[in-house]
N, CA, C and O atoms as CSV, one atom per row, in Angstrom:
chain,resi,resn,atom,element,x,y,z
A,1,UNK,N,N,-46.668,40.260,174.565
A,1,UNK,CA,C,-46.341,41.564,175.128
A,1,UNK,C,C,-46.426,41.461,176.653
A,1,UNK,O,O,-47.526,40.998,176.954
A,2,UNK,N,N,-45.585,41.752,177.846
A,2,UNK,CA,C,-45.844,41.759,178.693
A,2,UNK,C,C,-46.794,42.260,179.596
A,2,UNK,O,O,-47.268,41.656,180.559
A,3,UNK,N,N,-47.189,44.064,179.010
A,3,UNK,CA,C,-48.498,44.367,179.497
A,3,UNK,C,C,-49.585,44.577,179.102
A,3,UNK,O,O,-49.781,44.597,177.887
A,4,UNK,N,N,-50.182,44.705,179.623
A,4,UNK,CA,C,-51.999,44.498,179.093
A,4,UNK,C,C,-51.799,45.747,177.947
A,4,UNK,O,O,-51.274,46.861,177.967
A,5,UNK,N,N,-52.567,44.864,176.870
A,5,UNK,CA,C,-52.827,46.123,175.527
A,5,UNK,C,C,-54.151,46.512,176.200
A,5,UNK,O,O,-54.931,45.805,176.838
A,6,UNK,N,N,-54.219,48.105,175.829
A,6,UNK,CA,C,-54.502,49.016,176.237
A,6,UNK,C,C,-55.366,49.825,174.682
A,6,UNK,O,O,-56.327,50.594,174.645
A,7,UNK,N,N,-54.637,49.318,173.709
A,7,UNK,CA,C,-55.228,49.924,172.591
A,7,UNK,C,C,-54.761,49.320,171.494
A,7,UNK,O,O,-53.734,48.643,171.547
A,8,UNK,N,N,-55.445,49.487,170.382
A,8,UNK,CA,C,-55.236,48.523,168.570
A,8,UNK,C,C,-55.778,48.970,167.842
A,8,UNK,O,O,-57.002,49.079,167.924
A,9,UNK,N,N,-54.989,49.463,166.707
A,9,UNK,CA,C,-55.412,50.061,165.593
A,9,UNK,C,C,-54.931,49.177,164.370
A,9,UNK,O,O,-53.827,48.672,164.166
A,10,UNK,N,N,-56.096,49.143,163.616
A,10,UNK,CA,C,-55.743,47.810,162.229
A,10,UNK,C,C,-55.236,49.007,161.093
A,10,UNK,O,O,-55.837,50.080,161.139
A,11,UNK,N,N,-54.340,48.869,160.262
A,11,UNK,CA,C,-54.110,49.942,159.424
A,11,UNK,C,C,-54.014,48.959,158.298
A,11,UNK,O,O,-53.859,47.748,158.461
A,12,UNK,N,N,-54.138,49.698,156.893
A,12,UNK,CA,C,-53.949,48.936,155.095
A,12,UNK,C,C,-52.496,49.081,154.606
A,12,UNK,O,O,-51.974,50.195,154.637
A,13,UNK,N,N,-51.828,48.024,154.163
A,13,UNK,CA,C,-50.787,48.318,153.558
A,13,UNK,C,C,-50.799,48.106,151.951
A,13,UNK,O,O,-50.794,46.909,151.666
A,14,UNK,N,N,-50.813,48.950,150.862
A,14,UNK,CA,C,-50.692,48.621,149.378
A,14,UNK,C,C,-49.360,49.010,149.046
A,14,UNK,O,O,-48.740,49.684,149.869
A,15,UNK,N,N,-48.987,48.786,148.290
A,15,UNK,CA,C,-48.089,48.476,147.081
A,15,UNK,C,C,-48.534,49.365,145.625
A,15,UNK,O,O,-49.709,49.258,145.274
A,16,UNK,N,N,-47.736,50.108,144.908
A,16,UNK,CA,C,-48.168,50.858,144.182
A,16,UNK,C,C,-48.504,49.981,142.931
A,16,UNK,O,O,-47.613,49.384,142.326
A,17,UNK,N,N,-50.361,49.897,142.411
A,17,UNK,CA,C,-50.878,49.005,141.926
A,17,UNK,C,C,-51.601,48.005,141.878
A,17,UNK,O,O,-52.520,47.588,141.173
A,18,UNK,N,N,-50.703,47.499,143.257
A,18,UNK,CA,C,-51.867,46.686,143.658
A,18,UNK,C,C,-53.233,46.989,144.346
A,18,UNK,O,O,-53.371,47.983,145.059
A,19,UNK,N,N,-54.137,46.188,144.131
A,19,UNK,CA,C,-55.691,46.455,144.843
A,19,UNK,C,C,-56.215,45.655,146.310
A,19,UNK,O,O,-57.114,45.945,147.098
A,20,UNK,N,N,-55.477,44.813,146.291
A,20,UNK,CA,C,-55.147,43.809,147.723
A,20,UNK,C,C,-54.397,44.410,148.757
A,20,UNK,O,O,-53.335,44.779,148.254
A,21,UNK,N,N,-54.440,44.728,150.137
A,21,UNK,CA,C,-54.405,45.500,151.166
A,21,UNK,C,C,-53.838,44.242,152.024
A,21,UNK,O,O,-54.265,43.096,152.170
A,22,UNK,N,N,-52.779,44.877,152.497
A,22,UNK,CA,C,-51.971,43.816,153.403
A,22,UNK,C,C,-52.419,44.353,155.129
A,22,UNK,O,O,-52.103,45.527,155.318
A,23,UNK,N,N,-52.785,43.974,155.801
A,23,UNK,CA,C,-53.175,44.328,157.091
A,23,UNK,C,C,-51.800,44.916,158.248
A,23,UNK,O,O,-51.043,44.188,158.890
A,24,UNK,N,N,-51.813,45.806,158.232
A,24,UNK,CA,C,-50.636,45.816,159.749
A,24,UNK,C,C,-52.066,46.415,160.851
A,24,UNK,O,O,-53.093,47.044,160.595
A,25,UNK,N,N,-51.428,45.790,162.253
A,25,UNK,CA,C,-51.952,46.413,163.083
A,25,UNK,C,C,-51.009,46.636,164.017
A,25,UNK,O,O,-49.900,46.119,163.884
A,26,UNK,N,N,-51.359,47.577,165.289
A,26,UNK,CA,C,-50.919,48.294,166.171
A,26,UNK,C,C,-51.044,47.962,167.091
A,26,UNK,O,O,-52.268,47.889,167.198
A,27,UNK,N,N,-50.429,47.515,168.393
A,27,UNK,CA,C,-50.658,47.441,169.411
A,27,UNK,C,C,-49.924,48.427,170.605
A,27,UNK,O,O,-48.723,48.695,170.627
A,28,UNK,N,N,-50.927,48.891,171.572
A,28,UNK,CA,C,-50.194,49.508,172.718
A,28,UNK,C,C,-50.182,48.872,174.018
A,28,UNK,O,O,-51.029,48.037,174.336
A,29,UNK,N,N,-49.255,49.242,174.765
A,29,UNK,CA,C,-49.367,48.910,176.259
A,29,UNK,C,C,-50.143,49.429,176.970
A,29,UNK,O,O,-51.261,49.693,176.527
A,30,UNK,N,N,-49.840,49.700,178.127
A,30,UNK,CA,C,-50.325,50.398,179.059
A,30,UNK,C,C,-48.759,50.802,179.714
A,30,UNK,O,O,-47.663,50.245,179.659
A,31,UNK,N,N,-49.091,51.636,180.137
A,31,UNK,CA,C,-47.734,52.648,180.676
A,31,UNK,C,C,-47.838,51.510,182.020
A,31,UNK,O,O,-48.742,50.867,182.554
A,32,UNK,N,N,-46.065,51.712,182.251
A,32,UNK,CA,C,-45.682,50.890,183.214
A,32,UNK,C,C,-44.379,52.002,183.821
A,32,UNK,O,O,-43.740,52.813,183.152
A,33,UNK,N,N,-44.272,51.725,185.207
A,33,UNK,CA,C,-43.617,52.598,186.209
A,33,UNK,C,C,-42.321,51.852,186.008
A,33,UNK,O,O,-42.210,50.630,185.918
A,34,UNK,N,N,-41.251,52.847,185.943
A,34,UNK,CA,C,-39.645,52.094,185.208
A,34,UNK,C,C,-38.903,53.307,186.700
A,34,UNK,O,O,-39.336,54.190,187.441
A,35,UNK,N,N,-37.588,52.586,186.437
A,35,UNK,CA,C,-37.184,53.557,187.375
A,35,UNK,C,C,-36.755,54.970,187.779
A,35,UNK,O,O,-36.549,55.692,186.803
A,36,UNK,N,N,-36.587,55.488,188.853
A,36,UNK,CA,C,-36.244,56.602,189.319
A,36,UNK,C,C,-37.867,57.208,189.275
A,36,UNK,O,O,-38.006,58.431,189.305
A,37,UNK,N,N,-38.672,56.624,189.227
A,37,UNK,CA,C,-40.384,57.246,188.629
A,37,UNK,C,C,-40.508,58.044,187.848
A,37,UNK,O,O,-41.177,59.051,188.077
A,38,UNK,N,N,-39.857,57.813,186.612
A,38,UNK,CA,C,-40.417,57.379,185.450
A,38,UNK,C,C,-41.079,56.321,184.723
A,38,UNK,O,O,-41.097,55.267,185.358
A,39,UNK,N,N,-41.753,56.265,183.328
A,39,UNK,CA,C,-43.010,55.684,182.931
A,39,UNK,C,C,-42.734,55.386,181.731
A,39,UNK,O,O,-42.640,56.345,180.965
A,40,UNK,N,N,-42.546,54.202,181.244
A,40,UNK,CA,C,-42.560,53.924,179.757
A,40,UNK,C,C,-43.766,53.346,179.267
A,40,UNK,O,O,-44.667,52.973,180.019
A,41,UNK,N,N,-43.810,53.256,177.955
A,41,UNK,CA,C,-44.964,52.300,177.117
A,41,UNK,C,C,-44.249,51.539,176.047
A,41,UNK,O,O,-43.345,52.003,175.353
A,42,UNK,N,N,-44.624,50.608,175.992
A,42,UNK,CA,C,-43.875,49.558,174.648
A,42,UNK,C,C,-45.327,49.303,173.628
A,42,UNK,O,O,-46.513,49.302,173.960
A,43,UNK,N,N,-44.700,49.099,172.305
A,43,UNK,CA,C,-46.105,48.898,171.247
A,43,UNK,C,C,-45.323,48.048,170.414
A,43,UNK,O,O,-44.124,47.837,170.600
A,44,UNK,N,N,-45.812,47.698,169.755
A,44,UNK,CA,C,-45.882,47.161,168.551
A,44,UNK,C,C,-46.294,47.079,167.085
A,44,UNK,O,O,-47.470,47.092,166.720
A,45,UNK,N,N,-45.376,47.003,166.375
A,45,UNK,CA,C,-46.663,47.037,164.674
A,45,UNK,C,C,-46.336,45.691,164.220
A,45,UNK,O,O,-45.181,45.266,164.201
A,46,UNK,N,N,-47.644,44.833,163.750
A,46,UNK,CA,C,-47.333,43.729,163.327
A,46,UNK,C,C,-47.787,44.085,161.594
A,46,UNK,O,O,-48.771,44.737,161.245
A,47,UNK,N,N,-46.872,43.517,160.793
A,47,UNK,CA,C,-47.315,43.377,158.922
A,47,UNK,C,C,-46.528,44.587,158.907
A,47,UNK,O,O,-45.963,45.252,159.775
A,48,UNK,N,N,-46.679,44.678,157.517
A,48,UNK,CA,C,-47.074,43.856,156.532
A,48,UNK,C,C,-46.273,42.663,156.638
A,48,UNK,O,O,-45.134,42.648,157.103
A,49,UNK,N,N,-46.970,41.553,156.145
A,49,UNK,CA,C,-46.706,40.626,156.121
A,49,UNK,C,C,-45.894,39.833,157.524
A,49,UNK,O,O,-46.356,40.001,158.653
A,50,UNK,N,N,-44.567,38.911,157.272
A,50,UNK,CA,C,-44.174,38.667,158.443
A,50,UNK,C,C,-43.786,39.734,160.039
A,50,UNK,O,O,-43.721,39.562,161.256
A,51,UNK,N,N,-43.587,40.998,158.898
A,51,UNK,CA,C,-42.900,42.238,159.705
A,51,UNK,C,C,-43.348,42.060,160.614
A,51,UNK,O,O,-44.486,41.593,160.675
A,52,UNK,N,N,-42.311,42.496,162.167
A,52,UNK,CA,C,-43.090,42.678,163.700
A,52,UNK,C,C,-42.033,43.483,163.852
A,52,UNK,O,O,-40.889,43.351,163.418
A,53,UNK,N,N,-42.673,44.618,164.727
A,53,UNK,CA,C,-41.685,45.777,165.559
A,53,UNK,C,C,-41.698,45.886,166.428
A,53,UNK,O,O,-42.607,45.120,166.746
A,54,UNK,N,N,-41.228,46.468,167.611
A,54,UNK,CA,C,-40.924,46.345,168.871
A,54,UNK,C,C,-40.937,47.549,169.413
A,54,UNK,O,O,-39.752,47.325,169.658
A,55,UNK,N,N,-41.118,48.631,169.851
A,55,UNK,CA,C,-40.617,49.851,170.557
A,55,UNK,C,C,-41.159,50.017,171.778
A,55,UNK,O,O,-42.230,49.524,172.133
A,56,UNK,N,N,-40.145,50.993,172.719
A,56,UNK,CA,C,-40.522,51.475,173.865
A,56,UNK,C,C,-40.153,52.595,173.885
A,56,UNK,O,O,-39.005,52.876,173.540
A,57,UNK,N,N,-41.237,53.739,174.390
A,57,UNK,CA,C,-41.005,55.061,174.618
A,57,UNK,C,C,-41.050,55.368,176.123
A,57,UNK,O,O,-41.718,54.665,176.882
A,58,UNK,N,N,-40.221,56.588,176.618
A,58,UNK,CA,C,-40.377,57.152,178.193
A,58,UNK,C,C,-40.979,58.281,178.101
A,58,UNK,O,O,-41.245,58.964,177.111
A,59,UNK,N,N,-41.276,58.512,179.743
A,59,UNK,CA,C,-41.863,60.025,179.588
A,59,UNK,C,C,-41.386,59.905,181.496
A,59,UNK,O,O,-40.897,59.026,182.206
A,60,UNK,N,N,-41.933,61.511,181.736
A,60,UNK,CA,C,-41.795,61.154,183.168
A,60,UNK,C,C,-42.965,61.010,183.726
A,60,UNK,O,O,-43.072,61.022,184.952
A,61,UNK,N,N,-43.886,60.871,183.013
A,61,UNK,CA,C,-45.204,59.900,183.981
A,61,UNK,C,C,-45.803,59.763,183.071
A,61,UNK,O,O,-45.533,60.312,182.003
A,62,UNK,N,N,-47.044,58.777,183.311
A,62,UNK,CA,C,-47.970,57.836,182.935
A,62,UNK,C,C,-48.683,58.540,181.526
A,62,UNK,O,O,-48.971,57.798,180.587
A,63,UNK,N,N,-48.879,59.651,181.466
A,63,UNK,CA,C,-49.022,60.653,180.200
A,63,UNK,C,C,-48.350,60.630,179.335
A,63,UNK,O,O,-48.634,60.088,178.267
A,64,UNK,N,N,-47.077,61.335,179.639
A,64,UNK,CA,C,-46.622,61.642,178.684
A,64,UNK,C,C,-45.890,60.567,178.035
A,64,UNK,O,O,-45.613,60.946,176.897
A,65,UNK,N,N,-45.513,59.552,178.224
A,65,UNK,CA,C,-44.950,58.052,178.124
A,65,UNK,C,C,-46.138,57.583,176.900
A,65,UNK,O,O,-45.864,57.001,175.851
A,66,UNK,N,N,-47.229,57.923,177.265
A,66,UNK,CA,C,-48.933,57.258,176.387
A,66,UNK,C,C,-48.543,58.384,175.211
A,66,UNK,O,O,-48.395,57.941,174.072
A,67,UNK,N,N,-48.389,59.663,175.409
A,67,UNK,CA,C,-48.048,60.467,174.634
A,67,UNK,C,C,-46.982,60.112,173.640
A,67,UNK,O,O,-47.331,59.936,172.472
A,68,UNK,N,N,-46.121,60.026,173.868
A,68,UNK,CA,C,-44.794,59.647,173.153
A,68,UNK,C,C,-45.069,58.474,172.430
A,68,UNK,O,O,-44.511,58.526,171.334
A,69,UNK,N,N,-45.699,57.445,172.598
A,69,UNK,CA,C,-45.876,56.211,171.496
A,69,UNK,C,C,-46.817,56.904,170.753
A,69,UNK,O,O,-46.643,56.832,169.537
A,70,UNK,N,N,-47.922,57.663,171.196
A,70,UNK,CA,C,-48.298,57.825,169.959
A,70,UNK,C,C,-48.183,59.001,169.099
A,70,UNK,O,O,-48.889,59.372,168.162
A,71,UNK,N,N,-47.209,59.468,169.592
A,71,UNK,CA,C,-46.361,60.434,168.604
A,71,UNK,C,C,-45.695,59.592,167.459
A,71,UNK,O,O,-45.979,59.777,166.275
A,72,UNK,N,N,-44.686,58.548,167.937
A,72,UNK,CA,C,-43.802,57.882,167.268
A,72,UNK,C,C,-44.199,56.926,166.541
A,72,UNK,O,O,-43.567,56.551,165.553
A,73,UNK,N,N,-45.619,56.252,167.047
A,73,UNK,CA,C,-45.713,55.282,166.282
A,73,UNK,C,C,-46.082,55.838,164.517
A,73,UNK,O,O,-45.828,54.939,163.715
A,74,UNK,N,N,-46.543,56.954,163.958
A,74,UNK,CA,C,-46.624,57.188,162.670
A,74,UNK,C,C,-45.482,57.130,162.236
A,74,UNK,O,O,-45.269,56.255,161.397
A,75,UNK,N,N,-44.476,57.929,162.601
A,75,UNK,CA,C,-43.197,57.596,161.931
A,75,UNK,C,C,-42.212,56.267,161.827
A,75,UNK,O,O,-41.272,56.193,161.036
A,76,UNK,N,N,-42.544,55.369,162.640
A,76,UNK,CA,C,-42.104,54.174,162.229
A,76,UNK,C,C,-43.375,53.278,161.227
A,76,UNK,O,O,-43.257,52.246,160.566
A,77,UNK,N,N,-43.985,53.733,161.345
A,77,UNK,CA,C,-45.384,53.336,159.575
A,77,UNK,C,C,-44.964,54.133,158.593
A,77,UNK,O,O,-44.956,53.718,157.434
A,78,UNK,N,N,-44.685,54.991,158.811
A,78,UNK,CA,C,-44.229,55.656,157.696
A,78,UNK,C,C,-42.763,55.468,157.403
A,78,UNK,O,O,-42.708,55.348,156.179
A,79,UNK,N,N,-41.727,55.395,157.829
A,79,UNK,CA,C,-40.422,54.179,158.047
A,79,UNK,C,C,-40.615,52.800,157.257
A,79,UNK,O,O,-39.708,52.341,156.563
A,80,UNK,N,N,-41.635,52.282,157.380
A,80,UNK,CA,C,-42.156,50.841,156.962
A,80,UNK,C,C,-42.405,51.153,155.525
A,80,UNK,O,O,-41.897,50.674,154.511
A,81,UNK,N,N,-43.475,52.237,155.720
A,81,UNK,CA,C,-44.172,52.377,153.940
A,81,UNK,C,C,-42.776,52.786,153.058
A,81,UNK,O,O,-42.511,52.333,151.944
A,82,UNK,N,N,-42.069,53.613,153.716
A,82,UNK,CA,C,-41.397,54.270,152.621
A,82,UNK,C,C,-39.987,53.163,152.057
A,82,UNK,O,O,-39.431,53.097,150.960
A,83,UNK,N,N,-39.807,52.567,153.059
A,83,UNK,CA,C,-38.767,51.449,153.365
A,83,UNK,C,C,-39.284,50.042,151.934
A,83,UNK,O,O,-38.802,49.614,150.885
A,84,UNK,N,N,-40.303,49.842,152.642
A,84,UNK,CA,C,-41.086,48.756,151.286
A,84,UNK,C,C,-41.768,49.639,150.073
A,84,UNK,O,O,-42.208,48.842,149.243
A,85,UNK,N,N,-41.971,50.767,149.744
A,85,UNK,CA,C,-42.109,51.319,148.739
A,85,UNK,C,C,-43.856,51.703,148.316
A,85,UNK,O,O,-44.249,52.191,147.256
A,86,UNK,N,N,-44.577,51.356,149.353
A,86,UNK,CA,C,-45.725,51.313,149.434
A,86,UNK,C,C,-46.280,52.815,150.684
A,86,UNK,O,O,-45.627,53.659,151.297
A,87,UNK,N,N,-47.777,52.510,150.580
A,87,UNK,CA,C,-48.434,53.251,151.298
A,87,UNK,C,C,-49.413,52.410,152.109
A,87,UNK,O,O,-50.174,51.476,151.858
A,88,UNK,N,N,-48.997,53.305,153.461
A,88,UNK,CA,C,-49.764,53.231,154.905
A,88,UNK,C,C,-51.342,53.867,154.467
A,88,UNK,O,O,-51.324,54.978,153.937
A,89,UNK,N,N,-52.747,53.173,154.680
A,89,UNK,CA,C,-53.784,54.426,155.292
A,89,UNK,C,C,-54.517,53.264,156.253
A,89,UNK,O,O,-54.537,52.037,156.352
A,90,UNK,N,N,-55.137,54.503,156.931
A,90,UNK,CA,C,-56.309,53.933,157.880
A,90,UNK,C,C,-57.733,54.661,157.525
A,90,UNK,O,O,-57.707,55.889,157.433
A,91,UNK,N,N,-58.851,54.045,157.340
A,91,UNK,CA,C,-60.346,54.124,156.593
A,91,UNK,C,C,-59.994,54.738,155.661
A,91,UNK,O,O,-60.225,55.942,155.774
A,92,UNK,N,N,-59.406,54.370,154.540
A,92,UNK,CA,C,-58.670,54.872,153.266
A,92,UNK,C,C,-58.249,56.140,152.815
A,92,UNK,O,O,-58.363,56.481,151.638
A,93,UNK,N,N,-57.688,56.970,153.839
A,93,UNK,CA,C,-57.174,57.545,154.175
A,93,UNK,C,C,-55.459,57.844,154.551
A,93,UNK,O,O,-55.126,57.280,155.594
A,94,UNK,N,N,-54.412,58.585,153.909
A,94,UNK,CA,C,-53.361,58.727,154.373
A,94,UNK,C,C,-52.815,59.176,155.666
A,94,UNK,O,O,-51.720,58.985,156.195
A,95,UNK,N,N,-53.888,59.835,156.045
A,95,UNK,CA,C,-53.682,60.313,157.269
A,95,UNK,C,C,-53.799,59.044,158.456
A,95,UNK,O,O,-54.883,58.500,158.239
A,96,UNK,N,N,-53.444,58.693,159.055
A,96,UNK,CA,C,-53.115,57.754,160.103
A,96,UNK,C,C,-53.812,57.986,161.626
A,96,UNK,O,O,-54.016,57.156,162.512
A,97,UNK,N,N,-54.103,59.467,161.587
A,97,UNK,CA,C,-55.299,59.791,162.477
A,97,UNK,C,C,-54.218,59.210,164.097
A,97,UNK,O,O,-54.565,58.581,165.096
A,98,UNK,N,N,-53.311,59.604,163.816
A,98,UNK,CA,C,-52.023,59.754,165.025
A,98,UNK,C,C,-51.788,61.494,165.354
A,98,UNK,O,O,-51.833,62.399,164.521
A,99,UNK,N,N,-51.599,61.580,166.442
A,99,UNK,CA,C,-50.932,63.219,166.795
A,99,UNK,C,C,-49.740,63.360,165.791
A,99,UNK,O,O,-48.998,62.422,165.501
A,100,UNK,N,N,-49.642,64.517,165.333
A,100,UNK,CA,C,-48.204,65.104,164.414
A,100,UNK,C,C,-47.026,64.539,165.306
A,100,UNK,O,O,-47.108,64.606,166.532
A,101,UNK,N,N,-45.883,63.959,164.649
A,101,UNK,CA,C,-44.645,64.115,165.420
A,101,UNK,C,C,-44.073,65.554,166.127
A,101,UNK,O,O,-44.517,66.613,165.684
A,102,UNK,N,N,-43.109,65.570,167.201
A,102,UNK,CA,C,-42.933,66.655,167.534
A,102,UNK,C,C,-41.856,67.374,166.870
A,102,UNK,O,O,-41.612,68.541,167.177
């Protein structure tokens, strides 16, 4: 990742049935100054398994940019779970303990 992670969250991935928990985790940036001064953040979800994702969100400053990934990042876990047919939780929990999308 080019900038310093800033934050990481390990989340469980199952499979309906199974009892073995596939690991994805989360990574964030740190907001970085893009042009016209504006502010993006890039993250990542690595897993299940080989899976790796990539995103970058904007904002117009250093907030709301931090804001916006972690708006978005539930819905691309939940994109993932529903995509592979399984379920996302974090401390066994469905809730993902992310802000609501907007």
């Amino acid at each position: 990742m080019p900038g310093p992670v800033i934050a990481e969250r390990v989340l469980e991935f199952r499979l309906p049935g199974q009892t073995h928990a596939q690991r994805v985790t989360v990574l964030i940036e740190a907001p970085q100054s893009i042009e016209n001064g504006n502010w993006s953040v890039e993250y990542e979800i690595h897993g299940p398994g080989q899976r790796k994702v990539r995103q970058w969100v904007g904002g117009v400053d250093s907030v709301q940019a931090l804001y916006m990934a972690l708006v978005n990042i539930p819905v691309d876990l939940r994109g993932i779970a529903l995509l592979l047919g399984g379920t996302m939780t974090f401390l066994d929990s469905e809730d993902l303990k992310f802000p609501p999308p907007l």
